[in-house]
C-alpha positions in Angstrom: 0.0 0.0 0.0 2.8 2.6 1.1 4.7 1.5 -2.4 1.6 2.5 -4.8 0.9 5.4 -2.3 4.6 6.5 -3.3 4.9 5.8 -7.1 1.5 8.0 -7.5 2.6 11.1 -5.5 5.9 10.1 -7.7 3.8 10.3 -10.8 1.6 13.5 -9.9 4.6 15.6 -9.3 6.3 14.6 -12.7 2.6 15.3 -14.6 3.0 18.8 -13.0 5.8 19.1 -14.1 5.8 18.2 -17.6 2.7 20.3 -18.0 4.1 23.5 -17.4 6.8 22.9 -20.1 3.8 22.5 -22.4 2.6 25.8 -21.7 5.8 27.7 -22.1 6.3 25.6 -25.5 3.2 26.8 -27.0 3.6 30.3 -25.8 6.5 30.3 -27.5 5.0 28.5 -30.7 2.3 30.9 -30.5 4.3 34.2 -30.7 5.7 33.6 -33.6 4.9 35.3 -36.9 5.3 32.4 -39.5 3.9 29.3 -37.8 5.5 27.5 -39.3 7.4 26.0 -36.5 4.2 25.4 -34.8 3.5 23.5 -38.2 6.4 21.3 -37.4 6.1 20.4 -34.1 2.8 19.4 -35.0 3.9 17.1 -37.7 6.4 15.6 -35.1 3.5 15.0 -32.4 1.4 13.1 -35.2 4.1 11.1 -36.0 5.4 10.3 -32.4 2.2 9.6 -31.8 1.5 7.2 -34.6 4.5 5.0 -34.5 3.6 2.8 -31.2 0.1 2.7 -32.5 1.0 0.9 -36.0 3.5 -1.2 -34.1 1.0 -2.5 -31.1 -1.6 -2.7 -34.2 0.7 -4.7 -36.3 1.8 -7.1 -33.1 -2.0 -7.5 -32.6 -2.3 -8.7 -36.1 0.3 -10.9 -36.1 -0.6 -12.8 -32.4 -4.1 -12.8 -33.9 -3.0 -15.0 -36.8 -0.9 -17.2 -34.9 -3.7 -18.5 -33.1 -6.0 -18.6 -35.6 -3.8 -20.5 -37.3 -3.1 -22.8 -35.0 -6.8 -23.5 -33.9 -7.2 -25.3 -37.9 
């Protein structure tokens, strides 16, 4: 009980921190004439968050044929 009690308080004072580096990265993004870095780094997001998506998907796929396979 103390252990989970410790990795969450753990957790919730990493979230707040990561979440006011968000907020200065899009004040920045915002301020600036262009956009088009604020183009880019929402390319990158799309794509960072794609890639693990596609590869639990493809995983999926492949454990789903195994045992479908096996099973005739």
């Amino acid at each position: 009980m103390k252990r989970s009690f410790l990795f969450f308080l753990f957790s919730l004072f990493f979230f707040l921190k990561s979440n006011a580096q968000c907020a200065m990265c899009r004040a920045v993004l915002e301020s600036e004439e262009g956009q088009t870095a604020a183009e880019g780094i929402n390319d990158g997001i799309v794509y960072l968050m794609a890639i693990p998506y596609i590869l639990v998907g493809g995983l999926g796929y492949l454990i789903y044929r195994k045992f479908n396979t096996l099973k005739k």
